[in-house]
C-alpha beads as a LAMMPS data file, in Angstrom:
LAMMPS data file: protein, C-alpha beads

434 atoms
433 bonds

1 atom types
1 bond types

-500.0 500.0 xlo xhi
-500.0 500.0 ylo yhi
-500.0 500.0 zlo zhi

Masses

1 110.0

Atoms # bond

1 1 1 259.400 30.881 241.431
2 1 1 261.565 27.961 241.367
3 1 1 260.718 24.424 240.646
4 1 1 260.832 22.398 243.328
5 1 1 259.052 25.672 245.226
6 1 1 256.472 24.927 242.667
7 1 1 256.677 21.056 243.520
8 1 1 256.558 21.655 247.582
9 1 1 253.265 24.411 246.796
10 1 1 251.893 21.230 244.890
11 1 1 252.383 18.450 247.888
12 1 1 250.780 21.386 250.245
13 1 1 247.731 21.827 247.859
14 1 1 247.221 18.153 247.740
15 1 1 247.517 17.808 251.327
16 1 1 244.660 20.502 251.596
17 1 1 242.376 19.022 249.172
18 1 1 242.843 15.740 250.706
19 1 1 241.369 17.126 253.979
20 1 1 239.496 20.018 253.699
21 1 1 237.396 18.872 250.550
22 1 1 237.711 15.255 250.943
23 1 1 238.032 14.522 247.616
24 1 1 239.254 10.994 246.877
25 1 1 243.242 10.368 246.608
26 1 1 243.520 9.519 243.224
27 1 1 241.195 12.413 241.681
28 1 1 243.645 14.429 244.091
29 1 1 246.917 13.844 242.586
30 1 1 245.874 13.459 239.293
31 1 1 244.417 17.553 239.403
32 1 1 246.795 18.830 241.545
33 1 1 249.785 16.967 239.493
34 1 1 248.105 18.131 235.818
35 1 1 247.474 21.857 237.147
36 1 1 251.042 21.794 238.457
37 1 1 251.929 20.593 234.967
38 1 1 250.405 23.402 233.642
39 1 1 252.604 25.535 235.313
40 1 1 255.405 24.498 234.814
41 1 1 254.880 24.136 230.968
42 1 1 252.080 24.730 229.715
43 1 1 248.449 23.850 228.785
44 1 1 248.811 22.413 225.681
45 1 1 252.285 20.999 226.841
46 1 1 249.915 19.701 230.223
47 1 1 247.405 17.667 227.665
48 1 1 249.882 15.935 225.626
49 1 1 251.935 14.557 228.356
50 1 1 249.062 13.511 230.658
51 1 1 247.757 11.518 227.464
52 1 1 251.163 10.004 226.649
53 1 1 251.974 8.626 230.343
54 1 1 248.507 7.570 230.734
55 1 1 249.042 5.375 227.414
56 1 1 252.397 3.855 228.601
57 1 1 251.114 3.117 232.066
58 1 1 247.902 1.757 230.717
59 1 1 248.754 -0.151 227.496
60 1 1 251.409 -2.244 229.522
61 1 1 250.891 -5.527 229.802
62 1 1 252.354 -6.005 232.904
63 1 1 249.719 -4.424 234.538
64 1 1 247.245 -7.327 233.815
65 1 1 248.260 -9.346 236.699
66 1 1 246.904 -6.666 239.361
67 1 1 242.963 -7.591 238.334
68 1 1 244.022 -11.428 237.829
69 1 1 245.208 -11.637 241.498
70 1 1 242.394 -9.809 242.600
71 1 1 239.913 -12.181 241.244
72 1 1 241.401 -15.001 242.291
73 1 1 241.178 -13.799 245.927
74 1 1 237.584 -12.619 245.518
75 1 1 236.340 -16.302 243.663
76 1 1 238.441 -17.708 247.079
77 1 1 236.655 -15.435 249.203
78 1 1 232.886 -16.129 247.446
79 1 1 233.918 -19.927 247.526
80 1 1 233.832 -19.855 251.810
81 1 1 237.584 -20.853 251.959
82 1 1 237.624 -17.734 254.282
83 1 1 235.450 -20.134 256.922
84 1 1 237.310 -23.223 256.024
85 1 1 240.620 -21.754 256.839
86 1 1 239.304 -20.323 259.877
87 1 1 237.843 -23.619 261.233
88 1 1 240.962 -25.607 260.414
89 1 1 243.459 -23.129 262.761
90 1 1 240.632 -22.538 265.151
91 1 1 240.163 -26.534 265.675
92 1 1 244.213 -27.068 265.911
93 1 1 244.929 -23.772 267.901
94 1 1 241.365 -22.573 269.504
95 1 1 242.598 -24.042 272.973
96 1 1 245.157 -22.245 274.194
97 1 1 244.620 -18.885 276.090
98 1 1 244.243 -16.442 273.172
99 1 1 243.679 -19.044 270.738
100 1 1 241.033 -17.391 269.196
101 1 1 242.803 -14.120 268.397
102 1 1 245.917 -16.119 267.299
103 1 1 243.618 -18.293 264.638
104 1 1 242.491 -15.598 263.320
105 1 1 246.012 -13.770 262.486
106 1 1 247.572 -17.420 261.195
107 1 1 243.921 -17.725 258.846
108 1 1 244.352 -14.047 258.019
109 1 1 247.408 -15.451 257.202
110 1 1 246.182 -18.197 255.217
111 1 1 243.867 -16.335 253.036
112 1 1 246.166 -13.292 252.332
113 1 1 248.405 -15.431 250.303
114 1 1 245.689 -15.850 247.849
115 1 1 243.625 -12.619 248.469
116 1 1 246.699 -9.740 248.515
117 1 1 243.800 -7.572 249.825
118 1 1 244.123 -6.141 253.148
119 1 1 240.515 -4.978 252.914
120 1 1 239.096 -8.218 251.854
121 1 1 241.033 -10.216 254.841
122 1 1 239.443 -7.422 257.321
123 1 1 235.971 -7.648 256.006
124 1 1 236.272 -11.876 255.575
125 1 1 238.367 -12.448 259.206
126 1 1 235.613 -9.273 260.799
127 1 1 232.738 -11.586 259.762
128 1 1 234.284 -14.946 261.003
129 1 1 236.643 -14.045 263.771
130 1 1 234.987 -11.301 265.936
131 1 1 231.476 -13.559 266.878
132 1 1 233.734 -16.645 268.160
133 1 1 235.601 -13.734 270.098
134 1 1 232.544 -12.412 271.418
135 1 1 231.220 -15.847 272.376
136 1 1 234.111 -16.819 274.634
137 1 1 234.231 -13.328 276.217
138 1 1 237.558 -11.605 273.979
139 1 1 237.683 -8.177 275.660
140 1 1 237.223 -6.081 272.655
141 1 1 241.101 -4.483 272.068
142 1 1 242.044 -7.912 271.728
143 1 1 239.575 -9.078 269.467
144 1 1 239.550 -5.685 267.043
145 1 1 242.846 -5.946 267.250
146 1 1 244.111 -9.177 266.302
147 1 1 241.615 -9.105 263.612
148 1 1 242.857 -5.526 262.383
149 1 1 246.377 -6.564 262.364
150 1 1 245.693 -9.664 261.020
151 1 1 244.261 -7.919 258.152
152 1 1 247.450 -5.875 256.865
153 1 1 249.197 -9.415 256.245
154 1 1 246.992 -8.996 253.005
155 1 1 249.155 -6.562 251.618
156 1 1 252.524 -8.060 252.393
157 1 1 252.126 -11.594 251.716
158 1 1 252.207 -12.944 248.132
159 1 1 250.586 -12.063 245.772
160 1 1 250.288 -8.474 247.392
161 1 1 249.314 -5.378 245.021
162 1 1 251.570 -3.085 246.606
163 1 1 254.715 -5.509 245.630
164 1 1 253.218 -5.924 242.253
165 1 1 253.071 -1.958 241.725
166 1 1 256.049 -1.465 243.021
167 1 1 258.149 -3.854 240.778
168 1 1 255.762 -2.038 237.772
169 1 1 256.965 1.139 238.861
170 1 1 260.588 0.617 239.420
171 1 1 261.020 -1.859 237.008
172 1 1 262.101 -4.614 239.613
173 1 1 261.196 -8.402 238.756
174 1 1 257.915 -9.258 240.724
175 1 1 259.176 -12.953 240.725
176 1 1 262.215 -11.530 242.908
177 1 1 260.285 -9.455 244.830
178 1 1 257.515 -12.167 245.875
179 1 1 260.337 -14.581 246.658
180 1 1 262.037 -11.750 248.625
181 1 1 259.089 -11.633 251.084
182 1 1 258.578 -15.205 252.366
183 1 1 260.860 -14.328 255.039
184 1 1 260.248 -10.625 256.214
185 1 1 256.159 -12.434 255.601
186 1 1 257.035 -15.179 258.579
187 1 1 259.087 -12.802 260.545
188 1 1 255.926 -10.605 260.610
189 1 1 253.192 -13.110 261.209
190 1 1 255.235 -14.673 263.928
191 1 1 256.152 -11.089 265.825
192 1 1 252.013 -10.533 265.437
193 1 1 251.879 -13.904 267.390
194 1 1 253.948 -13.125 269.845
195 1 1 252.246 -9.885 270.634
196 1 1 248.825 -11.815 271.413
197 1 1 250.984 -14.217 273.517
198 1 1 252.199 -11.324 275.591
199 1 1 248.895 -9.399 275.789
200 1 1 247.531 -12.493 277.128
201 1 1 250.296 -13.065 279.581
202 1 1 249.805 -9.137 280.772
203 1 1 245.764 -9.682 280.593
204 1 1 244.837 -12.793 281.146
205 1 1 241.311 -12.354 281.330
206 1 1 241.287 -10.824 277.683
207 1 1 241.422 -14.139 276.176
208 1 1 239.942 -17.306 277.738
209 1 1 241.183 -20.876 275.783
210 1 1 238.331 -22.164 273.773
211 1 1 237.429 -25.761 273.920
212 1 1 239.806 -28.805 272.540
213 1 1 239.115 -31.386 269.637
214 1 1 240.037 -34.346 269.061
215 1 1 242.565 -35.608 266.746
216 1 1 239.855 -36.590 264.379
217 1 1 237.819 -33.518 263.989
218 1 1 241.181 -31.707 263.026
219 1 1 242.095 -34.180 260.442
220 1 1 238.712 -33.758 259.528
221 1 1 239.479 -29.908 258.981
222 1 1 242.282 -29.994 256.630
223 1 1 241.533 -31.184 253.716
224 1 1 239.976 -27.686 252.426
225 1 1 242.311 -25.493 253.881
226 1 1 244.735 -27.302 251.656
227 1 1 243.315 -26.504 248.927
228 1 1 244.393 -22.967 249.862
229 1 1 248.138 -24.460 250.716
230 1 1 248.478 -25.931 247.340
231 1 1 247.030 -23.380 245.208
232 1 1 249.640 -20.566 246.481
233 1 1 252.691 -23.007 246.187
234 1 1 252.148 -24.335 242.350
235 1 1 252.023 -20.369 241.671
236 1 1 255.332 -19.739 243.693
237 1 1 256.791 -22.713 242.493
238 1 1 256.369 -22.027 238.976
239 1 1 257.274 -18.608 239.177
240 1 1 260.347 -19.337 241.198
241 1 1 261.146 -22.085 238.603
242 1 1 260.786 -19.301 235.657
243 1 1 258.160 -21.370 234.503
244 1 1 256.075 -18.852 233.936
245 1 1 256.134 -14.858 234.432
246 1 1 254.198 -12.862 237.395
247 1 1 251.048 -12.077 234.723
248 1 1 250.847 -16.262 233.135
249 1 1 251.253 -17.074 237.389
250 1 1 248.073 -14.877 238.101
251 1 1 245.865 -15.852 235.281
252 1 1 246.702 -19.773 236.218
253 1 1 246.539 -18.607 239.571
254 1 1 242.118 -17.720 238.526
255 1 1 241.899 -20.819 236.589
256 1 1 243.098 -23.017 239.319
257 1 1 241.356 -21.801 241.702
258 1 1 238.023 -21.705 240.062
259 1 1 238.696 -25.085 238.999
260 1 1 239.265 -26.122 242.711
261 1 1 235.756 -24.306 243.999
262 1 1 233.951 -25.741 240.905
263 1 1 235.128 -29.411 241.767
264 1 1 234.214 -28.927 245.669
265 1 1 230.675 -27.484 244.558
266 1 1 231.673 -23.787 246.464
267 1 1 231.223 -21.480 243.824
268 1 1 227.243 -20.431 242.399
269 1 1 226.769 -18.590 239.652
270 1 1 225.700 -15.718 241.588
271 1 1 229.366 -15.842 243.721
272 1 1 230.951 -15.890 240.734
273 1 1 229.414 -12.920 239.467
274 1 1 229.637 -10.941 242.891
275 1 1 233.394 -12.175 242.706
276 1 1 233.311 -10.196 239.049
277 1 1 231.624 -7.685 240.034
278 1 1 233.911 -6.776 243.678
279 1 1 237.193 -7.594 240.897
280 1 1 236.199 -5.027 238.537
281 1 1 235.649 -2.176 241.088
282 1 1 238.713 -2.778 243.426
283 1 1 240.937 -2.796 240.543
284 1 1 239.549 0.001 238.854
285 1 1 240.101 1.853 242.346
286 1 1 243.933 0.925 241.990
287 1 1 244.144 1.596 238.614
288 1 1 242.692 5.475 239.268
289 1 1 245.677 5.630 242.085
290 1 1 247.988 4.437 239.745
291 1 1 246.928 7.055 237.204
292 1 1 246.581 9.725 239.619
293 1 1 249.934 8.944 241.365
294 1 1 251.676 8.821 237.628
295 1 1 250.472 12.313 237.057
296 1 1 251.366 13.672 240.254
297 1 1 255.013 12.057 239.994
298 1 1 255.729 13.625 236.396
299 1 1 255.023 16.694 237.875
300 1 1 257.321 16.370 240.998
301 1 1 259.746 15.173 238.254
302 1 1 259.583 18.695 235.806
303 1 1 259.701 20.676 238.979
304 1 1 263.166 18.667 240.242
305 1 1 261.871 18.351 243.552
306 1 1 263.272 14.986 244.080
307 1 1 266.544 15.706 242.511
308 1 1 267.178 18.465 244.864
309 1 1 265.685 16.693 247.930
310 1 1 268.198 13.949 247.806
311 1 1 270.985 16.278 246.928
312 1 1 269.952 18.292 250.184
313 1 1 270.193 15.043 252.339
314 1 1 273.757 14.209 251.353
315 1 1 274.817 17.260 252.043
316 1 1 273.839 16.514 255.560
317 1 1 276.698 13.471 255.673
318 1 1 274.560 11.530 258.108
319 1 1 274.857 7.880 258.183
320 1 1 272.612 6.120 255.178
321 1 1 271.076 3.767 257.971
322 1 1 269.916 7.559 259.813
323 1 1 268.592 8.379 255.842
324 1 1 266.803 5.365 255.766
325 1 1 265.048 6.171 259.046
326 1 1 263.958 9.189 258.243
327 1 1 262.732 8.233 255.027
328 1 1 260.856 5.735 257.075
329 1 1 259.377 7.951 259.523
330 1 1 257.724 9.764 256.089
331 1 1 255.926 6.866 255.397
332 1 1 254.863 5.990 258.217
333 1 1 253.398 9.690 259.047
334 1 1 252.054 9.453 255.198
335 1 1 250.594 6.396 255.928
336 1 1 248.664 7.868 258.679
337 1 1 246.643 10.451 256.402
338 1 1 246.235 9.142 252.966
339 1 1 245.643 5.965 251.320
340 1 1 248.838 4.035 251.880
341 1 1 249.317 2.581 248.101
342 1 1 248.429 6.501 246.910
343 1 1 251.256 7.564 249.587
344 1 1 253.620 4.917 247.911
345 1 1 253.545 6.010 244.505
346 1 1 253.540 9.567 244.954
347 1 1 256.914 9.100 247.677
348 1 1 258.471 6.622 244.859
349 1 1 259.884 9.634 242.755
350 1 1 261.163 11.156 245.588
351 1 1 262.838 8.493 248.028
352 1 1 263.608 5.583 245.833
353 1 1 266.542 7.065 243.817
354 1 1 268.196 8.287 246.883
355 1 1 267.650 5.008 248.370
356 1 1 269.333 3.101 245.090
357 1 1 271.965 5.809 245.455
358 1 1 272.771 5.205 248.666
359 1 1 273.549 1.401 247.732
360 1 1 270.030 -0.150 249.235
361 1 1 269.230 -3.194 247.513
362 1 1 265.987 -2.080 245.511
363 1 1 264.234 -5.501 246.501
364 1 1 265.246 -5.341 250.052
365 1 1 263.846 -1.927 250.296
366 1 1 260.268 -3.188 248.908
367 1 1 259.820 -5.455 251.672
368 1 1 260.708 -2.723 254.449
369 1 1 258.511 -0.088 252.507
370 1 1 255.767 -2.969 251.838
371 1 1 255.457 -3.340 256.354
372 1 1 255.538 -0.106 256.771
373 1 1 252.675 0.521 254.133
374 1 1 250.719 -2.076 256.116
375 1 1 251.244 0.050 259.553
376 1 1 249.049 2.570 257.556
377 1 1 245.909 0.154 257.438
378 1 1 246.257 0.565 260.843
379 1 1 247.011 3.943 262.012
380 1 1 244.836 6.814 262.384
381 1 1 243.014 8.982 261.104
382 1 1 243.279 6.691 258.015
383 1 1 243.732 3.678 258.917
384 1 1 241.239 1.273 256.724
385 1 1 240.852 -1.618 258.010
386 1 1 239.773 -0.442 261.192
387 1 1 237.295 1.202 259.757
388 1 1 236.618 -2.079 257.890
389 1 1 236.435 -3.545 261.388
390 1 1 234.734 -1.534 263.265
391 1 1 231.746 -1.126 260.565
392 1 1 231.693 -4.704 260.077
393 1 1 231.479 -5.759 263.925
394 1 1 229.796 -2.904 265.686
395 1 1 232.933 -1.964 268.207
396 1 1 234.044 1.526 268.433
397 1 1 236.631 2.951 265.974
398 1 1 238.431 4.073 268.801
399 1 1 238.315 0.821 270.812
400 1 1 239.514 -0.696 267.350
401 1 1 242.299 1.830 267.108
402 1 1 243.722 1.490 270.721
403 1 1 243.561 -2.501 270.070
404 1 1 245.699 -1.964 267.146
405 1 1 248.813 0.035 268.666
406 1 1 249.483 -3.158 270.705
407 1 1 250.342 -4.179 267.460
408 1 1 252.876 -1.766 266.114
409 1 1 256.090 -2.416 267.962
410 1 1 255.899 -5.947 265.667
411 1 1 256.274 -3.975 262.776
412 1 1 259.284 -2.215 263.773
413 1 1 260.860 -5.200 264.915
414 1 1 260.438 -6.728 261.969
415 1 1 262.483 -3.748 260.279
416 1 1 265.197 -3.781 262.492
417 1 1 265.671 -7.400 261.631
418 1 1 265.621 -6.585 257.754
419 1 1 268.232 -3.595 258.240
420 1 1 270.700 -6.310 260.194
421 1 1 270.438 -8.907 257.968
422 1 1 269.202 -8.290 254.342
423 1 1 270.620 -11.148 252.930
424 1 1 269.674 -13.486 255.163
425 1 1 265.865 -12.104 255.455
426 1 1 265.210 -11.712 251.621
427 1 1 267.837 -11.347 249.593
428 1 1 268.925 -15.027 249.941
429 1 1 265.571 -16.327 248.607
430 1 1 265.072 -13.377 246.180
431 1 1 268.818 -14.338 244.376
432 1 1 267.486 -17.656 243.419
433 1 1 264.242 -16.800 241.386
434 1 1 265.599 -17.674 237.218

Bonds

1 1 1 2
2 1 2 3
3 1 3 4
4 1 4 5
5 1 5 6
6 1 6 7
7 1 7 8
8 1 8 9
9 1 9 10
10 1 10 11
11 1 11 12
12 1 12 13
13 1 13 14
14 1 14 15
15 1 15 16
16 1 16 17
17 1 17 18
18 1 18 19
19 1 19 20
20 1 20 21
21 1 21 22
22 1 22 23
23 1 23 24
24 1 24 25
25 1 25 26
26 1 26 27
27 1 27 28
28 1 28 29
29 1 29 30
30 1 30 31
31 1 31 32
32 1 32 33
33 1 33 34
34 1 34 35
35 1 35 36
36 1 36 37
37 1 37 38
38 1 38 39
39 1 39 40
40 1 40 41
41 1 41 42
42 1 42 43
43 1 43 44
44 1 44 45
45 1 45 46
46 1 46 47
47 1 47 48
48 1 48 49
49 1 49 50
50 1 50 51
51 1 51 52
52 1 52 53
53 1 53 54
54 1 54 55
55 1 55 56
56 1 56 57
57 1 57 58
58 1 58 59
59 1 59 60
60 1 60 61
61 1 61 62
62 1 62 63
63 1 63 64
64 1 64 65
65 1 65 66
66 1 66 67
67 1 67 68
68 1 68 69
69 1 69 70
70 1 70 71
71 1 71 72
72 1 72 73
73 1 73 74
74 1 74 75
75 1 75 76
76 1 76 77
77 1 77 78
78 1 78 79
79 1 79 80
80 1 80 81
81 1 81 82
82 1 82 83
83 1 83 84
84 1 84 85
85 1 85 86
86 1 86 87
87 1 87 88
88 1 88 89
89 1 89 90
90 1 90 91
91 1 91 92
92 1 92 93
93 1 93 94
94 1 94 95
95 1 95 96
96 1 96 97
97 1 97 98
98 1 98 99
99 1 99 100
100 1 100 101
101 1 101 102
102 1 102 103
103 1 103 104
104 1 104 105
105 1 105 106
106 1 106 107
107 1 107 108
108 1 108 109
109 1 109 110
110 1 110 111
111 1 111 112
112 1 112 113
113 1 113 114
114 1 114 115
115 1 115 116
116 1 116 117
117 1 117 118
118 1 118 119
119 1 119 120
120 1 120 121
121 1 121 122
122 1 122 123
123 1 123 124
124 1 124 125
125 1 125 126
126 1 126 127
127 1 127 128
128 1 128 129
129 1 129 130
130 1 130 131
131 1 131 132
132 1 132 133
133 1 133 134
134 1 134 135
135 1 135 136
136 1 136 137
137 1 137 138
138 1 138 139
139 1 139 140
140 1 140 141
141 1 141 142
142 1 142 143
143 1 143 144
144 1 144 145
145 1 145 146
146 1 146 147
147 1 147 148
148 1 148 149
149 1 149 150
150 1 150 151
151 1 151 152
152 1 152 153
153 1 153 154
154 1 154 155
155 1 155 156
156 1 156 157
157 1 157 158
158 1 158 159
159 1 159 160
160 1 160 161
161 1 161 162
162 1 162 163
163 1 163 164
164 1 164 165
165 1 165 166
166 1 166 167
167 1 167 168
168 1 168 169
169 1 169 170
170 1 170 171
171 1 171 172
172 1 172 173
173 1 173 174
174 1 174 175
175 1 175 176
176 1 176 177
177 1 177 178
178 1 178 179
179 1 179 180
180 1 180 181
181 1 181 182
182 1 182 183
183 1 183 184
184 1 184 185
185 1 185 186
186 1 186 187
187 1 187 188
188 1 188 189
189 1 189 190
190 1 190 191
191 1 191 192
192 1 192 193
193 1 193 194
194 1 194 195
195 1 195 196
196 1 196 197
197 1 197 198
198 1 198 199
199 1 199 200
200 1 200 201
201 1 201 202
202 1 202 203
203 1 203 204
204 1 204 205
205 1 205 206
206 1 206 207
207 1 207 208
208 1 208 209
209 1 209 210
210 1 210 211
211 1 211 212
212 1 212 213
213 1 213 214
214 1 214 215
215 1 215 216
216 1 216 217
217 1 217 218
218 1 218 219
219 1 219 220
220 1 220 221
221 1 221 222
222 1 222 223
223 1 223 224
224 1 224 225
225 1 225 226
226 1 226 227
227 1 227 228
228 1 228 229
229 1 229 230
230 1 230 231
231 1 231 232
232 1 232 233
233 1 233 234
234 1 234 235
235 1 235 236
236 1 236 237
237 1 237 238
238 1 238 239
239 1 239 240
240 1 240 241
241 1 241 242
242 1 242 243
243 1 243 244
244 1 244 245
245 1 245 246
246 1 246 247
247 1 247 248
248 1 248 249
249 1 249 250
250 1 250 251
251 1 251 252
252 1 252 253
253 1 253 254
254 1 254 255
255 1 255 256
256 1 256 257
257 1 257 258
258 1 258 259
259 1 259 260
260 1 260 261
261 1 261 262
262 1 262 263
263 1 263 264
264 1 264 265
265 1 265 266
266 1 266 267
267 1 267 268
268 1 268 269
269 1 269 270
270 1 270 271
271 1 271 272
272 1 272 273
273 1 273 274
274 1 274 275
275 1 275 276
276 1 276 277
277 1 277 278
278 1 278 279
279 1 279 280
280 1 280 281
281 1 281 282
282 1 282 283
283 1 283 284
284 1 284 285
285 1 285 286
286 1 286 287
287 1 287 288
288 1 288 289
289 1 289 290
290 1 290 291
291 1 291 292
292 1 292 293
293 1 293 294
294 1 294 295
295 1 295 296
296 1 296 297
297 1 297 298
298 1 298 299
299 1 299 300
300 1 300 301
301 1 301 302
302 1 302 303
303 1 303 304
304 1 304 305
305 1 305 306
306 1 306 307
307 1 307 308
308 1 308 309
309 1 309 310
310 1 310 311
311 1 311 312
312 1 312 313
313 1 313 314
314 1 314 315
315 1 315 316
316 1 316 317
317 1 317 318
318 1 318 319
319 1 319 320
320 1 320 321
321 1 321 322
322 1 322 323
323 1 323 324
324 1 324 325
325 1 325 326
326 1 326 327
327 1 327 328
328 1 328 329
329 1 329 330
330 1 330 331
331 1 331 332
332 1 332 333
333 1 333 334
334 1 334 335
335 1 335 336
336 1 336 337
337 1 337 338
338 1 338 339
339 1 339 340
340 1 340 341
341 1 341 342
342 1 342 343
343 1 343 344
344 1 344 345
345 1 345 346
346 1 346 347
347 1 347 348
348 1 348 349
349 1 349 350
350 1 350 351
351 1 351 352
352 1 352 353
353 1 353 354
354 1 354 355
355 1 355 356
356 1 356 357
357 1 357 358
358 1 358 359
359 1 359 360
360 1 360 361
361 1 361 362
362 1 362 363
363 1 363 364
364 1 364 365
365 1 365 366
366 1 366 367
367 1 367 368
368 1 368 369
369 1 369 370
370 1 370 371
371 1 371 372
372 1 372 373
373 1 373 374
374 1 374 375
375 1 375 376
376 1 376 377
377 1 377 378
378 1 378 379
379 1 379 380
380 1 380 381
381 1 381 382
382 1 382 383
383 1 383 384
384 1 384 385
385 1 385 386
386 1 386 387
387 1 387 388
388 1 388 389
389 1 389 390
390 1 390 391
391 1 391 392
392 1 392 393
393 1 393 394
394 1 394 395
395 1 395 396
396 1 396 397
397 1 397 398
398 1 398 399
399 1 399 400
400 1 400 401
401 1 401 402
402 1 402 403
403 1 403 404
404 1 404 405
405 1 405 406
406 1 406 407
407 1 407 408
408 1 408 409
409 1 409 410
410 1 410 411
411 1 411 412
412 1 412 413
413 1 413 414
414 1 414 415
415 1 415 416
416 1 416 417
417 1 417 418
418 1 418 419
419 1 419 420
420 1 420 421
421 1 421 422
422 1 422 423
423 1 423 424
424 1 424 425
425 1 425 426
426 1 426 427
427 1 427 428
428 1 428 429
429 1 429 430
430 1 430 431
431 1 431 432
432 1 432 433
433 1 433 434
């Protein structure tokens, strides 16, 4: 049997396990990847290379700045900015016709630029958003909905985790690549906007206009979200400056920010060990995809699959943009059936050398693969934060679900706007960083 047989026998057997025995993604690909291994080599041949990747991947230093990040989001969480941000767009935006829905993307917004955690934005914006949207009589697709989508801006908008393993894995500065999403980031945010603008306009009884304040009670607001505002641009500053690298940005990144909810009496002693304690087991969960994915891609790698795949695809002479598409259209069904970061790292070894070989910018092509990752968060049957939505508010996963395809043409327009200008949507910013 030939190797990249062997390798396609491997992605079906993971594919099975996945959903059939339900075992977790990262335990998934790290069997299937040290059995396949195994195979190929042998046992003893199986041991001694699991333990030498694990080693490299693990002993890199790089790495640190994937738990820093996540704590600083989690002591930002634990602090309440979540409900200061949310009160400062809902007093300056609440009172237009869905208002509501559209201060809860921009706070989603907001708090994703510290956070990076799609899953912490859907749980935070699911506990603030969705009983104002009740109150003022939201129909429910909107108000899952905007809160859902809302929620994936946590894993494109600086500092996201998917970025930051990316550049780890392809050896890409994380400076560049954080710089190289402000744009694609806006485009985003502001095509999720739009959407609620339209659904409104088609159903205008989804979202009635709250009530208007004054100019004082949203000065009033401001100061705290701020806070937020300043915190994320001393890190980009000083990373864009080469002031300091992406690890020294996310550990001043914690101290900052626990310095800020210290002086404005926000953070307990109990929140800050909840915000520990929540650190410690997301980033142990990305650390075990990590591993697993590493695994599972050194085994694609011995069995040539990738090699071959992208050798098959030129032979096809189609257009790279068509390539690019279709490389695309795996993610996006990938997205839909395993964990999206799990789906990224295992797809890496496959798509991103035919990608760099077929003259893509490496940068550019981590913001298009970073917006489609977040379609995944959305889409079922995997799609977790709907489920983070739906447990957290009580409306039907599939009432969450159908609120959350209103959503998905914005992602594809954002692509198409990457793919016609790249320079001009990330590359120009993404040039700059020293």
């Amino acid at each position: 049997m030939s190797g990249p047989v062997v390798g396609v026998y491997g992605i079906a057997a993971m594919f099975f396990i996945l959903f059939f025995l339900r075992i977790p993604a990262a335990f998934t690909m790290a069997l299937v990847g040290f059995v396949g291994i195994a195979l190929v080599t042998s046992l003893d041949a199986a041991f001694s290379m699991v333990g030498t990747e694990m080693w490299n991947i693990f002993s890199n230093y790089g790495l640190t700045v994937i738990p820093l990040f996540i704590l600083v989001g989690e002591i930002v969480h634990y602090a309440g900015y979540n409900f200061s941000l949310y009160d400062a767009t809902y007093k300056w935006f609440g009172h237009y016709r869905g208002g509501l829905a559209m201060t809860t993307i921009m706070a989603s917004a907001a708090f994703s630029a510290i956070s990076g955690s799609n899953t912490a934005t859907a749980a935070t914006m699911s506990a603030v958003a969705i009983p104002a949207m009740k109150e003022y009589k939201y129909h429910p697709m909107l108000n899952a909905g905007s809160v859902a989508a809302g929620a994936t801006l946590g894993v494109l908008i600086p500092p996201s985790i998917v970025l930051v393993v990316y550049g780890l894995y392809t050896g890409q500065s994380i400076g560049k690549l954080f710089f190289g999403n402000v744009i694609p980031s806006a485009i985003l945010t502001a095509a999720i906007l739009g959407t609620v603008v339209w659904i409104c306009r088609m159903h205008p009884d989804w979202g009635a206009a709250g009530p208007r304040f004054g100019w004082k009670e949203r000065m009033k607001a401001l100061p705290e979200a701020i806070d937020i505002l300043v915190l994320f641009g001393i890190i980009m500053y000083a990373l864009f400056a080469g002031v300091v690298t992406a690890t020294e940005a996310a550990a001043v990144s914690c101290f900052l920010g626990f310095v800020i909810c210290l002086a404005r009496r926000k953070l307990t002693w109990k929140k800050f060990l909840d915000s520990m304690t929540d650190t410690l087991r997301i980033s142990c969960m990305v650390f075990m995809i990590v591993a697993g994915a590493v695994i599972f891609a050194r085994f694609l790698t011995l069995t040539r699959l990738p090699f071959e795949t992208a050798e098959w695809i030129q032979t096809l002479a189609l257009p790279k943009w068509m390539v690019l598409w279709v490389i695309l259209l795996c993610y996006i069904v990938g997205g839909c059936v395993m964990d999206a970061l799990a789906f990224l790292l295992v797809s890496l070894p496959i798509f991103y050398p035919l990608v760099i070989q077929l003259g893509y910018d490496p940068i550019w092509f981590g913001q298009v693969i970073t917006i489609i990752t977040t379609m995944g968060s959305i889409m079922p049957p995997i799609g977790i934060c709907c489920y983070v939505v739906s447990g957290m508010s009580g409306i039907p996963l599939a009432t969450v679900f159908r609120g959350s395809f209103y959503y998905m043409p914005s992602y594809i327009i954002s692509i198409v706007i990457l793919m016609i200008s790249p320079y001009w949507t990330v590359l120009v910013l993404s040039d700059l960083v020293k």
